[in-house]
C-alpha positions, 0 to 999 in steps of 0.5 A, a space after each residue: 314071849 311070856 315074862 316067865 319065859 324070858 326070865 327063864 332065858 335070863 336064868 339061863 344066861 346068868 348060869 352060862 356067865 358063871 360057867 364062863 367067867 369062872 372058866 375064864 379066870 380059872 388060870 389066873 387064881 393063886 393056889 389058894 382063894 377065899 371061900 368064907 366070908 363073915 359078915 362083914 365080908 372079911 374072908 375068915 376062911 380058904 381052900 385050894 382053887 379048885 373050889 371056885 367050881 363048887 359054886 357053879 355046881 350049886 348054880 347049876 343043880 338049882 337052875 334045873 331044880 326051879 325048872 323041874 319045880 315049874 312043871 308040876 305047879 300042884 306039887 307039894 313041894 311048892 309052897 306058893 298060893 293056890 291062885 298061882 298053881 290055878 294060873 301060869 303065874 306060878 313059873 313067873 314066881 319061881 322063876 322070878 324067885 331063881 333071878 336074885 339067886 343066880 345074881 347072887 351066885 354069879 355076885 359071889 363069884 365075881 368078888 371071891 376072883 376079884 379077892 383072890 386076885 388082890 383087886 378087892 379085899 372084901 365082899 361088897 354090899 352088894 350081896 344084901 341088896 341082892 337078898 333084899 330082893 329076893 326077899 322082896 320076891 318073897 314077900 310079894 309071894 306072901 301078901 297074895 297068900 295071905 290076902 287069898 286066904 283072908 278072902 276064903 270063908 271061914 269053915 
């Protein structure tokens, strides 16, 4: 099986863990939960529970959305190299790009429960390290198309 192939599974996976765990505690929230943190990771903002499930629709419209964005590599809506969209390493990029997206999202959700609950009073730094790698993700993603474009002859 391809790497792409299997992070994509991997994505899959992380998104019907969000569904499930949110599901799964879903009972148990009190009426009202956190749904803003500054950044510290203090709650500075709360709504009623049902909001817990705007998250996973997010997760959701954006697992479908990367996929979708894997099929046609020539869109111009994908802002990766040229090398990429010529080769299948284009679905490895996105969907290597998706992977610290739905870890944040499934993060997210995991902590706002756990404050709700009253087992944590703020987010973790967990989240940074998660944007860390996503822009980390990013970044790999930019070197190659710098570099390719510095190997192009100047017109």
């Amino acid at each position: 099986m391809k790497t792409s192939g299997l992070l994509l599974i991997v994505n899959t996976l992380l998104l019907i863990v969000i569904w499930g765990f949110t599901g799964f505690k879903y009972a148990g929230l009190p009426e009202m939960i956190p749904t803003h943190f500054d950044f510290h990771g203090n709650v500075d903002g709360e709504s009623g529970k049902q909001t817990i499930w705007v998250l996973p629709c997010i997760a959701t419209f954006i697992h479908f959305l990367f996929i979708r964005a894997t099929r046609n590599p020539n869109s111009p809506l994908l802002n990766i190299p040229d090398s990429f969209r010529r080769s299948k390493f284009h679905k490895l990029y996105i969907f290597s790009l998706q992977l610290p997206v739905m870890i944040l999202f499934l993060d997210i959700i995991v902590e706002s429960i756990r404050i709700a609950e009253g087992k944590q009073k703020e987010l973790s730094n967990t989240v940074f390290f998660i944007v860390g790698l996503m822009f980390a993700v990013i970044g790999i993603g930019l070197i190659k198309s710098i570099r390719e474009s510095s190997r192009k002859p100047n017109d």
